[in-house]
C-alpha positions as CSV (number, residue, x, y, z in Angstrom):
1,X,31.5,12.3,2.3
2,X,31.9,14.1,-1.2
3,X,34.4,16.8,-1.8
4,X,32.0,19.6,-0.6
5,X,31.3,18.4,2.6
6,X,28.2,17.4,2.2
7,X,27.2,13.7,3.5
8,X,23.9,12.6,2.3
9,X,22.4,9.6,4.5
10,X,21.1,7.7,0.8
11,X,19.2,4.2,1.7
12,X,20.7,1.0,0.7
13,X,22.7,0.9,-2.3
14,X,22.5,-1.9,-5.0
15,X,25.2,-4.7,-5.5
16,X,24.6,-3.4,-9.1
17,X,26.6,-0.8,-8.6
18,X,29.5,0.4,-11.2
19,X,33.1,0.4,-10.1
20,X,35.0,2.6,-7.8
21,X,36.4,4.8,-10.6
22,X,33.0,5.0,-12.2
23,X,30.9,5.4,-9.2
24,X,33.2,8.6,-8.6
25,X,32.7,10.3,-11.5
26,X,28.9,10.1,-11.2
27,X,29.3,11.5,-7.9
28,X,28.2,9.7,-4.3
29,X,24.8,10.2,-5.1
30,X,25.0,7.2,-8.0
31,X,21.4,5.5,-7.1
32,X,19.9,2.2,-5.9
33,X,18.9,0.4,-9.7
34,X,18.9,-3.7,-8.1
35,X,15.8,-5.2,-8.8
36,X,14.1,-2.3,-10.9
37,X,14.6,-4.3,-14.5
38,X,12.2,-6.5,-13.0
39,X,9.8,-4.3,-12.5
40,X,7.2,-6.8,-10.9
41,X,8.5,-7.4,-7.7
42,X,5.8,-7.8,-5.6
43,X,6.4,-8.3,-2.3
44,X,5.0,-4.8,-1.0
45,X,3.3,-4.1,-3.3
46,X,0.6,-1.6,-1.2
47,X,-2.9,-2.2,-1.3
48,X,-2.9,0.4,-4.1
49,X,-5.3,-0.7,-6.8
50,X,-7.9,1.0,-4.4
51,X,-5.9,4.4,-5.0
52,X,-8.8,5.5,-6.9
53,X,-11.3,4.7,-4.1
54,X,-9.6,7.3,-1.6
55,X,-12.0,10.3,-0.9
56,X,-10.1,13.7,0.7
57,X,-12.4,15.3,2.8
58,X,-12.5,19.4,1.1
59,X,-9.7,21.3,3.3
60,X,-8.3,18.6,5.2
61,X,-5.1,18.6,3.6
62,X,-3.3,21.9,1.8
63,X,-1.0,21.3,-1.6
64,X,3.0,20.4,-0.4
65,X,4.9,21.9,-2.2
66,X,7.7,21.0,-4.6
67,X,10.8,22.6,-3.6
68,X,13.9,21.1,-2.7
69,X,17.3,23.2,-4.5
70,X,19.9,25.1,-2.4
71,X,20.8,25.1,0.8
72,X,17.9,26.3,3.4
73,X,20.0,29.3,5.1
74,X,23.7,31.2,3.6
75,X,25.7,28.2,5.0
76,X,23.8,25.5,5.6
77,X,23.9,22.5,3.5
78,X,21.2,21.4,1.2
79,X,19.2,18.9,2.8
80,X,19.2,16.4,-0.2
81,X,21.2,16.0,-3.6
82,X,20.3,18.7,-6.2
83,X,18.7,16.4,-8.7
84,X,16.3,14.7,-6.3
85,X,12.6,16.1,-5.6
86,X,11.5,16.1,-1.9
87,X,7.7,14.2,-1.7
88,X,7.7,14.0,2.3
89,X,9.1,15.8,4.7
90,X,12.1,13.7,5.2
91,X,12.0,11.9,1.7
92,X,13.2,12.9,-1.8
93,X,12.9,11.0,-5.0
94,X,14.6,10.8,-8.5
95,X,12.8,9.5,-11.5
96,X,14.5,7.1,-13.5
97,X,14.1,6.0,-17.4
98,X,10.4,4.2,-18.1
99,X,10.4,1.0,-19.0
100,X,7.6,-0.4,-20.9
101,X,6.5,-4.4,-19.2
102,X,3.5,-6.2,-20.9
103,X,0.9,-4.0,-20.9
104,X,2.1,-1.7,-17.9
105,X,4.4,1.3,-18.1
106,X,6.7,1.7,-15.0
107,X,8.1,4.9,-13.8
108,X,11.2,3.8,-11.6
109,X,12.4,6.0,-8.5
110,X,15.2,5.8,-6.5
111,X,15.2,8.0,-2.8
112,X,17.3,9.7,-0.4
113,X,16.3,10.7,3.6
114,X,17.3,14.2,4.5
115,X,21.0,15.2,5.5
116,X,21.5,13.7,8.8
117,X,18.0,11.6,9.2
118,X,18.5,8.0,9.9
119,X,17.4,5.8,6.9
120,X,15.7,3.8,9.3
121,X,13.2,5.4,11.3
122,X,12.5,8.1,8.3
123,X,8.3,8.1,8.0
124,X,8.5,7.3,4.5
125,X,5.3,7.1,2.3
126,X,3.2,4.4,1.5
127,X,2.0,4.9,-1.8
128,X,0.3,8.1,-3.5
129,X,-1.6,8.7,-6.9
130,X,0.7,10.0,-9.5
131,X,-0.2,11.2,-13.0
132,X,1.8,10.9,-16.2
133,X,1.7,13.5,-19.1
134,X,3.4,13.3,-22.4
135,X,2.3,12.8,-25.9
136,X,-1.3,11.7,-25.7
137,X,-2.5,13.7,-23.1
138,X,-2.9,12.6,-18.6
139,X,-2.7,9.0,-17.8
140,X,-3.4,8.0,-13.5
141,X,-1.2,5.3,-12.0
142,X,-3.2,1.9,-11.0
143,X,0.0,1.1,-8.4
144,X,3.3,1.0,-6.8
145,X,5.6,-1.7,-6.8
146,X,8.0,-1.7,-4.1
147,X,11.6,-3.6,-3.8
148,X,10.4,-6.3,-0.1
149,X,14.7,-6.2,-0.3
150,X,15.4,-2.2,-0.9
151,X,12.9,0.3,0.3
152,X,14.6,3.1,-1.5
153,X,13.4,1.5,-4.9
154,X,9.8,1.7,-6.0
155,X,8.0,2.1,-9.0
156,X,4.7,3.6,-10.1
157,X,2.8,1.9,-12.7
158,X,0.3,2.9,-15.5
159,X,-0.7,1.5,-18.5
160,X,1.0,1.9,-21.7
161,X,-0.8,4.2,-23.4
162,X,1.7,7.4,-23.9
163,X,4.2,7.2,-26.3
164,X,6.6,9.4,-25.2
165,X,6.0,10.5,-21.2
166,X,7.5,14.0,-20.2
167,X,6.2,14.5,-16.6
168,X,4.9,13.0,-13.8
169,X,3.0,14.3,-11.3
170,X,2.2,13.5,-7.0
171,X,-1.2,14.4,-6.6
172,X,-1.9,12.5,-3.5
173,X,0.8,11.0,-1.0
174,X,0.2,8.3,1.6
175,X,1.3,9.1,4.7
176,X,2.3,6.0,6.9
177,X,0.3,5.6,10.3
178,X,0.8,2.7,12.6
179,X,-1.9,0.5,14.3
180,X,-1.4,-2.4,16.0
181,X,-4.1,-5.2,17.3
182,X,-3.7,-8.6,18.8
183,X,-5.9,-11.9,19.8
184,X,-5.1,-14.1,22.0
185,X,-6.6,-17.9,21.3
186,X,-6.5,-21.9,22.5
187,X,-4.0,-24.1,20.8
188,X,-5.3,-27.5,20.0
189,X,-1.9,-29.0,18.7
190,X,-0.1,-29.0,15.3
191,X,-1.5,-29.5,12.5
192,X,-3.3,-26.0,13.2
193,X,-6.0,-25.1,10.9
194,X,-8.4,-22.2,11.6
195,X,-12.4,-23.7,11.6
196,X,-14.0,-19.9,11.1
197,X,-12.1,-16.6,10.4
198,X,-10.5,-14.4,13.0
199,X,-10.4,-10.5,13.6
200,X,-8.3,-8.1,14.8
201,X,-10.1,-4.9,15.9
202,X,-8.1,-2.2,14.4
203,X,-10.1,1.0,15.2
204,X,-12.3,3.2,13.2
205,X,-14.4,0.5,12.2
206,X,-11.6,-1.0,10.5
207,X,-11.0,-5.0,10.8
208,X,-8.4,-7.3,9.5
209,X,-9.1,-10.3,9.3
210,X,-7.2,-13.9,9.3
211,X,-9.4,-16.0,7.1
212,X,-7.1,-19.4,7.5
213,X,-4.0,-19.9,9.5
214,X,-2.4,-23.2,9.1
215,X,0.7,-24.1,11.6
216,X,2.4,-27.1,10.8
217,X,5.8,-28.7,12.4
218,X,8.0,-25.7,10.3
219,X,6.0,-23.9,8.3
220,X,2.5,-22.0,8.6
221,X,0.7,-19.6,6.2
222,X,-1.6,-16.9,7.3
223,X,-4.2,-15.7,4.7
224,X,-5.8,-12.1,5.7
225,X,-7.6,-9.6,4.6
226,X,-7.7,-5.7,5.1
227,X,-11.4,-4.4,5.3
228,X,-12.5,-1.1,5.5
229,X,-9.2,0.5,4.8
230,X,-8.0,1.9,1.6
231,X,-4.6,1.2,1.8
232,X,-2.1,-0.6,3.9
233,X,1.3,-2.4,4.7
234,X,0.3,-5.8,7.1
235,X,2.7,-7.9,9.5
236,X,1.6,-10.3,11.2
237,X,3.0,-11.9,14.5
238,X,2.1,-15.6,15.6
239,X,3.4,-16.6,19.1
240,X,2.9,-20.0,20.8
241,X,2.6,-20.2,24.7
242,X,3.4,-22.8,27.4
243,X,0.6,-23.8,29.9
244,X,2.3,-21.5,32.7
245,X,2.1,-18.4,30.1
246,X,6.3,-18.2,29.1
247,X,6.6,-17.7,25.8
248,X,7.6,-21.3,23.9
249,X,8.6,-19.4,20.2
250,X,7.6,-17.6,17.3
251,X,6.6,-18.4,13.7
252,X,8.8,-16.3,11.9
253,X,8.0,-14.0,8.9
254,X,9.9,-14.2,5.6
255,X,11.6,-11.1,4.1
256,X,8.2,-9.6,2.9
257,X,4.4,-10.2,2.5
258,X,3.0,-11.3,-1.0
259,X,-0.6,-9.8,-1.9
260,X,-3.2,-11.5,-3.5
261,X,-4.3,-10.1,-6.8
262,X,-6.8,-9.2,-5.4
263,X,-6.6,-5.5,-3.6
264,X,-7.0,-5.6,0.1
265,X,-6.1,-9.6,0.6
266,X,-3.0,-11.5,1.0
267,X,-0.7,-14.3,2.5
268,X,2.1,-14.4,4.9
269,X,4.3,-17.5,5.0
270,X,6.6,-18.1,8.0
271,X,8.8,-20.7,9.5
272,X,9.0,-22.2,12.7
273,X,11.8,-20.2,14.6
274,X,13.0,-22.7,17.5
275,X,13.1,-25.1,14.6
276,X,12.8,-29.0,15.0
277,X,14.0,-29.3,18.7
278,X,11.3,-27.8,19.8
279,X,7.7,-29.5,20.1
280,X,5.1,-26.6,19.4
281,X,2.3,-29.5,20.2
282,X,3.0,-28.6,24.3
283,X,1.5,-25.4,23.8
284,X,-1.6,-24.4,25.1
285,X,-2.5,-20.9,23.6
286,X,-1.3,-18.4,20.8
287,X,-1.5,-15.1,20.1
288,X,-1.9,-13.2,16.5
289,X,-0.5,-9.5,16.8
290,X,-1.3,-7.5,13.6
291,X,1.2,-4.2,12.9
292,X,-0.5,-2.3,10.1
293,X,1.0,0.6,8.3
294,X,-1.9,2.7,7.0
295,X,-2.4,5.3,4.7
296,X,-3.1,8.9,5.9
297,X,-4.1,10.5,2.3
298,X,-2.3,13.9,2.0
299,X,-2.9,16.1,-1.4
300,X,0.6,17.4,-3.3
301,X,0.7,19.3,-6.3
302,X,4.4,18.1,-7.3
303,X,5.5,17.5,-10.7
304,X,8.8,16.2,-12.0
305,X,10.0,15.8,-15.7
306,X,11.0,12.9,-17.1
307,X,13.1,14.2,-19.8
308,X,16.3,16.6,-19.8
């Protein structure tokens, strides 16, 4: 808790991080930076070269404000750090310095949750469209890059074509919205290989679909792809099954999902949980369970500078 009494719940901070002493002169807010140097991590990286393919129907959302400074009511405490921006109703943001990559300019940001939300369970966004202005006129973002180990560090990404950026601007956010679908199917013994593509039903005529799953003695690989959506975060569950229906283990997910280059296509890999002691050939089915995290477009009209 700083001096003021105000404890703001920040998400995971970086083993980056300065000293003690120096930490406490920057205050408690100092921010996640691990993994931003990079600046191509791509382990979540969001099905977001479609960003420019997302249609909002006239009306259906209104402009969210920008406004995040003081304290709500006399003697409440603000609800998040005063040099942070809120973008969600639970989420703020703080640019930090571009960094110039090959042919890509990356705007890095670090967030906090609200005073007293749990960093956890916070709705955050998926994605948005942003806009950068500076000296050479409006550039749009082709992207986010998201941290698969820290999900308070992302980046949005354009391409180098301003030379000195001042602003950047929300002018869509993607608003996460869970959907769930699984299959279940006959296992024919290990190794596994899918002879024609599966699908998973996921509503509003959207489909994802498993176009080769391969299960082998410890690892498997799932390869999928995402149609009819715009945008989307995909997990995917594979369970093996005894004869009697009890449940004989789980092929287990890595730390994140890695996307093709291709938008709207990826791979999972994943490892066999019980590990060698336990013979997945004495299975008899399997199931595939799909949890997607969509993206609910919502228009902003938020800018924040990029330069004091």
């Amino acid at each position: 808790m700083s001096g003021d009494g105000i404890d703001f719940a920040e998400l995971l901070r970086s083993p980056l991080e300065p000293e003690r002493e120096a930490r406490e002169r920057r205050g408690p807010w100092w921010p996640v930076m691990a993994a931003l140097a990079a600046g191509a991590v791509l382990g979540w990286v969001l099905v977001a070269a479609r960003s420019g393919e997302v249609d909002i129907a006239p009306g259906a959302d209104e402009p969210v404000a920008a406004t995040t400074t003081g304290a709500e009511a006399a003697g409440e405490a603000a609800p998040f750090p005063a040099d942070y921006v809120q973008i969600a109703p639970d989420v703020a943001v703080r640019p930090e310095e571009p960094m110039r990559i090959g042919d890509r300019l990356l705007v890095p940001f670090t967030t906090v949750v609200r005073r007293g939300a749990d960093p956890m369970t916070v709705a955050r966004p998926l994605g948005g469209r942003w806009e950068l202005t500076g000296d050479g006129g409006v550039v749009a973002s082709t992207g986010t890059v998201y941290d698969p180990i820290r999900p308070s560090v992302f980046s949005v990404v354009f391409p180098v074509s301003l030379a000195f950026p001042e602003s950047i601007r929300l002018v869509e956010r993607w608003d996460p919205e869970p959907v769930t679908a699984s299959v279940e199917l006959p296992f024919t013994g290990l190794p596994y290989v899918t002879d024609e593509p599966i699908e998973l039903d996921l509503g509003d005529g959207m489909d994802l679909t498993v176009t080769r799953l391969d299960l082998g003695n410890f690892q498997a690989r799932a390869r999928w792809t995402l149609d009819e959506a715009p945008l989307g975060i995909v997990s995917l569950g594979v369970r093996l099954f005894n004869p009697d229906g009890s449940v004989l283990g789980d092929y287990e997910s890595g730390a994140a999902e890695s996307l093709d280059p291709q938008a709207g296509s990826g791979f999972i890999d994943y490892v066999w949980g019980p590990g060698f002691g336990v013979d997945q050939n004495v299975a008899a089915t399997f199931t595939l369970t799909a949890d997607v995290q969509l993206g609910v477009p919502a228009a902003t009209d938020i800018s924040i500078p990029l330069t004091d």
